[in-house]
N, C-alpha and C positions, 0 to 999 in steps of 0.2 A: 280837197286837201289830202284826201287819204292817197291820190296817186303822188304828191310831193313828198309822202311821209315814205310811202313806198322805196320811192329813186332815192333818198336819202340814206335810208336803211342799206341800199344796195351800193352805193357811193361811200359808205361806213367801209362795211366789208372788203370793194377794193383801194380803198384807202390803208385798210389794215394790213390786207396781203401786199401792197406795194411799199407801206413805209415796211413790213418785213424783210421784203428785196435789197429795198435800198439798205437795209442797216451790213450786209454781206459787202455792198460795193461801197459806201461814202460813211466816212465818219462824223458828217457833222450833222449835228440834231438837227439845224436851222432845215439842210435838206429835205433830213430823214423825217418830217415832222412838217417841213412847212411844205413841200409838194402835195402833200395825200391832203394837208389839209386845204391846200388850195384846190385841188382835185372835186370835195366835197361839198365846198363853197359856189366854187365853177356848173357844177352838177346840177346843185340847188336852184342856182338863179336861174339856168339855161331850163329849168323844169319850169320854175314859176313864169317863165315868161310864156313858155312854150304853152303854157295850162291858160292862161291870161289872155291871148290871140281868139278874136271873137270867133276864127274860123274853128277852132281848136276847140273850144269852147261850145260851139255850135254843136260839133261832130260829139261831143262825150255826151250830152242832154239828149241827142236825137238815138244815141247808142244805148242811153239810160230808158229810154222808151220803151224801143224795140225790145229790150230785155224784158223786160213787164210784159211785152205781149205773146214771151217763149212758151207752150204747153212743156212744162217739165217734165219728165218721166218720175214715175214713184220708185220708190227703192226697191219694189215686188217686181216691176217692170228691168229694173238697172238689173238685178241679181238673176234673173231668168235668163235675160240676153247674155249676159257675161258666162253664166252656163254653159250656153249654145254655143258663146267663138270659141270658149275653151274645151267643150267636145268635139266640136268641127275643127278644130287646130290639133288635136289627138289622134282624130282617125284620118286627119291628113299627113300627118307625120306616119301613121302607121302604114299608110299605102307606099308613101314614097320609100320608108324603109324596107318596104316587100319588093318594090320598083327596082334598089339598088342591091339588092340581095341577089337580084333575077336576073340582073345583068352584069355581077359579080359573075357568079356563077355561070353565065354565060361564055364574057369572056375568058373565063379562065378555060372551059370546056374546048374554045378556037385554041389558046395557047399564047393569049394575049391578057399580060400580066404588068399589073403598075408598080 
């Protein structure tokens, strides 16, 4: 149920931004009010059905599984690797700005200029 509360929650939302649209182009509430909320209604049933379908149904329980059988990383392991791409992503920034430096200076030295 938590993914019908989900799609709901997100069907709220563009319900909200679309009756805001609509109140720009149509004056009448019935629209401006009853589209977004057919919209949400629409959303809802086509979740529950879609969540309802044994095939569908099938697939989220064998997916609830497999998750249980994930080795998660610890936060000591998440914060060390995030370290390492954000110092590998610094000193590869800092090569390529030596890279473009090099061939700034390059070019300019032949007399070819952007």
């Amino acid at each position: 149920m938590v993914t019908l509360g989900v799609a709901v929650a997100i069907a709220l939302m563009a319900a909200v931004a679309l009756s805001d649209f609509l109140h720009a182009y149509v004056k009448s509430p019935l629209v401006r009010f009853g589209v977004p909320t057919g919209l949400v209604i629409g959303i809802g049933l086509g979740v529950l059905w879609l969540i309802n379908k044994a095939k569908t149904a099938d697939f989220l329980i064998a997916t609830e599984g497999e998750m249980k059988k994930v080795s998660w990383s610890s936060k000591k392991e998440i914060i060390g690797s995030t370290k390492v791409v954000i110092v590998t992503t610094l000193i590869l920034a800092a090569i390529l700005f030596g890279v473009d430096l090099t061939f700034i200076f390059l070019f300019g030295w032949v007399g070819i200029t952007g």
